[in-house]
ZADO-1210 file (C-alpha; in nm, 4 decimals, padded with zeros to 6 digits):
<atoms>
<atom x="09.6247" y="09.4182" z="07.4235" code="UNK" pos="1"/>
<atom x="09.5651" y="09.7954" z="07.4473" code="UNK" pos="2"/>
<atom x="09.7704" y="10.0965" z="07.3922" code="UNK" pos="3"/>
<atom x="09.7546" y="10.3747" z="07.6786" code="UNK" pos="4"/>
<atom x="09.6028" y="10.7134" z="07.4379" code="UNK" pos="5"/>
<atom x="09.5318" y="10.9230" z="07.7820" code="UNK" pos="6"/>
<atom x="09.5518" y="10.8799" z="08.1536" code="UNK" pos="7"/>
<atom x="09.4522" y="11.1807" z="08.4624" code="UNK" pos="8"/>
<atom x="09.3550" y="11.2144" z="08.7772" code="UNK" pos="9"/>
<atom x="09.0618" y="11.3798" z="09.0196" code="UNK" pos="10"/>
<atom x="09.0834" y="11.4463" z="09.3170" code="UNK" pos="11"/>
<atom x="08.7340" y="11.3352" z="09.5050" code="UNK" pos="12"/>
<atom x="08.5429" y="11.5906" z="09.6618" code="UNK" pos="13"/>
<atom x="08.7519" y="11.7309" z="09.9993" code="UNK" pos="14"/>
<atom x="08.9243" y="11.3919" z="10.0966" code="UNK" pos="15"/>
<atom x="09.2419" y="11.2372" z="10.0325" code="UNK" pos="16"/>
<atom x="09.0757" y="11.0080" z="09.7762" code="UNK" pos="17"/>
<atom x="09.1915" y="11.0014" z="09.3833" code="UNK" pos="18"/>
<atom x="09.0053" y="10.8830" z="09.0861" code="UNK" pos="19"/>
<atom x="09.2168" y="10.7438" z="08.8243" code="UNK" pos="20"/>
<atom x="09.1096" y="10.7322" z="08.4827" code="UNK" pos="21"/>
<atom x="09.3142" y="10.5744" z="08.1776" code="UNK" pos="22"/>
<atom x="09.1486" y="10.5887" z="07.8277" code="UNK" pos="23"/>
<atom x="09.2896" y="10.2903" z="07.6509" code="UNK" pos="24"/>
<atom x="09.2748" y="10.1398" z="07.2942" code="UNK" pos="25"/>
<atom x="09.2802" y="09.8406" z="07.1181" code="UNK" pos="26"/>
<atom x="09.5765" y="09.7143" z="06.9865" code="UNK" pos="27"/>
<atom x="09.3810" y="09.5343" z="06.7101" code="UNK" pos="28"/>
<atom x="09.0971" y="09.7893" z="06.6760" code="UNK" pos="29"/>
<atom x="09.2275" y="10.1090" z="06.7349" code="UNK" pos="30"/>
<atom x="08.8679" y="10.2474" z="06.6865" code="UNK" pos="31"/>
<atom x="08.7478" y="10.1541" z="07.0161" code="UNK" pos="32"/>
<atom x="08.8419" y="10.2755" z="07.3163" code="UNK" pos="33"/>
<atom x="08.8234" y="10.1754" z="07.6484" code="UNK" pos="34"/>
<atom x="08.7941" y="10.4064" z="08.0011" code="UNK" pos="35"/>
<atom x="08.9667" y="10.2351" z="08.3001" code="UNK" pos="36"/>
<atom x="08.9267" y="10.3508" z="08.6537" code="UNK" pos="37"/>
<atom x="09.0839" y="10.2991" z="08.9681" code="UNK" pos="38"/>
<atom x="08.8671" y="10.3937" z="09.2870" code="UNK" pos="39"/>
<atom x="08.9550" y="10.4002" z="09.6317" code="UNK" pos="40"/>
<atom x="08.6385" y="10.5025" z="09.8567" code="UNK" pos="41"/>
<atom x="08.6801" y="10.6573" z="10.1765" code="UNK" pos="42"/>
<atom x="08.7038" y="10.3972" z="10.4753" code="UNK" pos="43"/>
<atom x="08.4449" y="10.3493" z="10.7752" code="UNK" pos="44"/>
<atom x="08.1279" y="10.2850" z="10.7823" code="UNK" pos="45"/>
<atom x="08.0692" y="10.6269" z="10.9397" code="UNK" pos="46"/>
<atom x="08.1573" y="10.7455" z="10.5917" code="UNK" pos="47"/>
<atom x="07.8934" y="10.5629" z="10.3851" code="UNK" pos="48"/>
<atom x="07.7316" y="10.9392" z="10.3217" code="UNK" pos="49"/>
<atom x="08.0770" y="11.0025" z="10.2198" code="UNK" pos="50"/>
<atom x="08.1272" y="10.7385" z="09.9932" code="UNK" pos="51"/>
<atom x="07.7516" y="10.7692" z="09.8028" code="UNK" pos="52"/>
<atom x="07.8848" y="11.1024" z="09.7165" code="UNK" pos="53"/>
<atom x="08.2063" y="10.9877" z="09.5641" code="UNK" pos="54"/>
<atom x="08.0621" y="10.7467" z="09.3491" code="UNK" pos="55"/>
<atom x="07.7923" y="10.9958" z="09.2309" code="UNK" pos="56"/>
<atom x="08.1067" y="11.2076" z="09.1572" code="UNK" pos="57"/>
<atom x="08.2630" y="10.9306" z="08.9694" code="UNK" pos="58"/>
<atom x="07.9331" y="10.8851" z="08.7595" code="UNK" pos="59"/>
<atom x="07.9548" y="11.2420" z="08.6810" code="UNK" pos="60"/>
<atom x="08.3274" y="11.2852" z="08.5855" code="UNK" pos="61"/>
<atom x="08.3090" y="10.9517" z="08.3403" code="UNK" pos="62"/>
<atom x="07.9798" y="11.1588" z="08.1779" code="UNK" pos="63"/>
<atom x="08.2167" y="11.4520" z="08.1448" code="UNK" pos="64"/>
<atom x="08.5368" y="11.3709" z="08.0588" code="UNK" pos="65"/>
<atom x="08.4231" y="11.0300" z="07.8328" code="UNK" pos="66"/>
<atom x="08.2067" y="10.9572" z="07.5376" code="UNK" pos="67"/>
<atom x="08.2701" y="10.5834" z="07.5844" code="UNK" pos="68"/>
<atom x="08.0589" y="10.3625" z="07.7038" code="UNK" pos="69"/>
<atom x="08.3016" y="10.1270" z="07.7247" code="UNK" pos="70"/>
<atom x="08.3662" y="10.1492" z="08.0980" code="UNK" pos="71"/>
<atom x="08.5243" y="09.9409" z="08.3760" code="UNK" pos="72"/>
<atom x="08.5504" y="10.0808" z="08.7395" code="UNK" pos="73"/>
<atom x="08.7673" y="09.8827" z="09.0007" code="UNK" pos="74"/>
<atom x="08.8792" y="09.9176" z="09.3453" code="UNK" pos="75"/>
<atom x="08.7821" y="09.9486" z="09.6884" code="UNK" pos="76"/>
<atom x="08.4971" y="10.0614" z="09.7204" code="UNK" pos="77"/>
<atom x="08.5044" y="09.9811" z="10.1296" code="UNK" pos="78"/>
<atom x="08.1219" y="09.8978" z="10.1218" code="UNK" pos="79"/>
<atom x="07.9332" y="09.5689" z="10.0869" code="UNK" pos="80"/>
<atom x="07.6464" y="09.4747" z="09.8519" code="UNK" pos="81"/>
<atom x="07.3688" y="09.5623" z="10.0482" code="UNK" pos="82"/>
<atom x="07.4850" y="09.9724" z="10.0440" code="UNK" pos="83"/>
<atom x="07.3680" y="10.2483" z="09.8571" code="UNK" pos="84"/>
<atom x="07.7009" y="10.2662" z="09.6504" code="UNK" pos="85"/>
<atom x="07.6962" y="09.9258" z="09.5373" code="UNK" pos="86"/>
<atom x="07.3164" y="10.0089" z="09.4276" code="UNK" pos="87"/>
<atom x="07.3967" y="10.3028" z="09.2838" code="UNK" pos="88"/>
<atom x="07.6494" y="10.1459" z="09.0694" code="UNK" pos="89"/>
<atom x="07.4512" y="09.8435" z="09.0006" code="UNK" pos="90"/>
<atom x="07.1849" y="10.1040" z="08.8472" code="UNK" pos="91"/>
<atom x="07.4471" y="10.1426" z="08.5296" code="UNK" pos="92"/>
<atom x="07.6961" y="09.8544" z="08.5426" code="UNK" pos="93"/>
<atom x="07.7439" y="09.4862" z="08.6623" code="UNK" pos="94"/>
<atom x="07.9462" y="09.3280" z="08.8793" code="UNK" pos="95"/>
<atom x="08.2160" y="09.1033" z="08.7398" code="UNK" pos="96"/>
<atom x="08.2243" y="08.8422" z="09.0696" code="UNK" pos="97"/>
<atom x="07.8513" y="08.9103" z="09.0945" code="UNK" pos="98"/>
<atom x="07.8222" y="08.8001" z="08.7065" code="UNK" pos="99"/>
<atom x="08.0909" y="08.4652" z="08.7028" code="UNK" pos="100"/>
<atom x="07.9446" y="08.3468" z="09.1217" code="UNK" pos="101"/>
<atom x="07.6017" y="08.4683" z="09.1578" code="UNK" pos="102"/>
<atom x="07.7373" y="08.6402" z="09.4559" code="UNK" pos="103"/>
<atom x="08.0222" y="08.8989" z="09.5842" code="UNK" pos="104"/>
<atom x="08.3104" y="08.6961" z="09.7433" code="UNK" pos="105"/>
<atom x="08.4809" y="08.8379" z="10.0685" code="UNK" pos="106"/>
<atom x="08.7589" y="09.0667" z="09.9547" code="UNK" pos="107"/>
<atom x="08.9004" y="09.1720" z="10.3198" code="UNK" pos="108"/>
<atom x="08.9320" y="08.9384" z="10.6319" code="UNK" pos="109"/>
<atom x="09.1083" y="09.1246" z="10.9469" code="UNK" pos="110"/>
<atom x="09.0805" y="09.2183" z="11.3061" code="UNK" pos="111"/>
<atom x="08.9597" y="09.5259" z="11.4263" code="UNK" pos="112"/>
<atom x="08.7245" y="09.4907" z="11.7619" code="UNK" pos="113"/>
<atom x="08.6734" y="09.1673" z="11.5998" code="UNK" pos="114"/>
<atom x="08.7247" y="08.9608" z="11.3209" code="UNK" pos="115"/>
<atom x="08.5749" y="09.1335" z="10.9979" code="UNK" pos="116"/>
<atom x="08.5144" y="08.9092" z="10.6167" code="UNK" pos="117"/>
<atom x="08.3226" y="09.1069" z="10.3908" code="UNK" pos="118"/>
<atom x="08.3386" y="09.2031" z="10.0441" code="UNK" pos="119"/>
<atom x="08.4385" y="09.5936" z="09.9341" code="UNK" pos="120"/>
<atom x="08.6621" y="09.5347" z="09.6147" code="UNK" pos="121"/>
<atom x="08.4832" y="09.4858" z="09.2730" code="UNK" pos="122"/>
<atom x="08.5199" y="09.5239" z="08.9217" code="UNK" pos="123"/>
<atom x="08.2339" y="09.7107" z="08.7607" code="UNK" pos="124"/>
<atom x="08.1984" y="09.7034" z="08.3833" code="UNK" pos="125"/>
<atom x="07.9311" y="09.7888" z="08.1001" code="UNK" pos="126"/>
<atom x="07.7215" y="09.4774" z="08.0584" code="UNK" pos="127"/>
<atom x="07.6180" y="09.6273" z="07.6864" code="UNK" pos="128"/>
<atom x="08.0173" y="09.6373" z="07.5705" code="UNK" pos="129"/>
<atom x="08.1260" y="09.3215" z="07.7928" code="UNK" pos="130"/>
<atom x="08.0626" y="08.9812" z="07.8762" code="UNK" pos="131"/>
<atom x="08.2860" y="08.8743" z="08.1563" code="UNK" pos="132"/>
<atom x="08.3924" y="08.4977" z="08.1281" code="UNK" pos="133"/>
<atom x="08.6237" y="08.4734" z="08.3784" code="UNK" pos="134"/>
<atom x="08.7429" y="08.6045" z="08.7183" code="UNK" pos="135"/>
<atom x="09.0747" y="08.5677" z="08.9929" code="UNK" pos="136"/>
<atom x="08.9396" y="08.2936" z="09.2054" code="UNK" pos="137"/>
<atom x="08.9149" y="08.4026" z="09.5598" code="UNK" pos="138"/>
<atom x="09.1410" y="08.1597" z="09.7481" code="UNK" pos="139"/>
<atom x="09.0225" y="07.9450" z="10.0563" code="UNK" pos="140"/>
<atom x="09.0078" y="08.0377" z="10.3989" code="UNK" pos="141"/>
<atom x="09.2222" y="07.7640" z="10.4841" code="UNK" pos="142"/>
<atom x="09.4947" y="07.9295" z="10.1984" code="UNK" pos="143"/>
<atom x="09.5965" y="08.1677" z="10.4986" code="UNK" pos="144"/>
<atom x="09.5982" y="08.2734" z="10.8713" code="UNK" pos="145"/>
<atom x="09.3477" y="08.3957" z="11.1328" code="UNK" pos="146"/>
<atom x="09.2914" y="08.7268" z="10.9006" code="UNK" pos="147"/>
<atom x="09.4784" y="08.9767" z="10.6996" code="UNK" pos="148"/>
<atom x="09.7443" y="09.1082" z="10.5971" code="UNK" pos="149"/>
<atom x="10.0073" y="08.7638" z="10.6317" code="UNK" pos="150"/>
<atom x="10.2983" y="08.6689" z="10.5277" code="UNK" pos="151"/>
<atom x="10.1369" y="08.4879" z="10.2165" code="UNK" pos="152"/>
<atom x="09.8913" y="08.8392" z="10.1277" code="UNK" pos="153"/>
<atom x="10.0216" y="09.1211" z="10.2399" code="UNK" pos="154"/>
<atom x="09.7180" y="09.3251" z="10.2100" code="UNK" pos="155"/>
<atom x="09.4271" y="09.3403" z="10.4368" code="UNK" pos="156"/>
<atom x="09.3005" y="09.2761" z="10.0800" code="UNK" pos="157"/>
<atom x="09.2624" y="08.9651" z="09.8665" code="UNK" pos="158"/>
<atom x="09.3751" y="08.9959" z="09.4785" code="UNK" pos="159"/>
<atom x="09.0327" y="09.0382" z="09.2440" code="UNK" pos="160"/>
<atom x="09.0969" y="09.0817" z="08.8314" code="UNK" pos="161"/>
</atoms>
């Protein structure tokens, strides 16, 4: 359990984009902290310059604003493993799915000129102040329609924690 001791925003570079950063402590431990932040990247791959600069940004507002290295970034990152963000990200933290599978799971299955399953959501955390033993399980395929959103997820999303 953890009590909230901060929480703000940034705005990322010119786009509509918001960092959201909660310092948190432990209930138990009240000398450590935690730094929690929620990402959304910009969207397309036209944007991937975009996005590398975002997460660079990121990098540089959890070196200002925190002393912790207690960090875990989540959210949609709207790129795949093989990008420059995810390596870039990779250089300083793991990957929670990447840790528990050995792999990324799809996060997103839906239609646009035709029908698109990657993954772009992950959890990112300090391997040196966590050990992750567990993650959501990605459901089945066969759990829900032709793609996303449905009546069963109603995101163009699926669930990760």
């Amino acid at each position: 359990k953890f009590t909230l001791v901060d929480f703000w925003t940034v705005g990322v570079l010119d786009y509509a984009q918001v960092l959201v950063f909660l310092k948190l402590q432990f209930v138990e431990h009240p000398e450590h902290e935690v730094i929690v932040v929620g990402v959304h990247l910009k969207a397309q791959e036209s944007f991937e310059k975009v996005r590398i600069e975002q997460v660079k940004f990121l990098i540089h507002e959890l070196e200002r604003f925190s002393s912790s290295n207690s960090v875990i970034i989540a959210g949609d990152f709207n790129d795949v493993p093989t990008s420059d963000v995810y390596k870039i990200l990779t250089e300083k933290f793991s990957s929670s799915y990447s840790t528990v599978y050995g792999t990324e799971p799809y996060t997103t299955l839906k239609v646009r000129e035709a029908l698109i399953c990657r993954p772009i959501d992950f959890i990112f955390y300090n391997p040196a102040m966590f050990a992750v033993s567990s993650v959501l399980e990605i459901p089945p395929t066969e759990k829900y329609p032709d793609f996303l959103p449905s009546p069963t997820y109603p995101s163009d999303h699926l669930d990760i924690q």
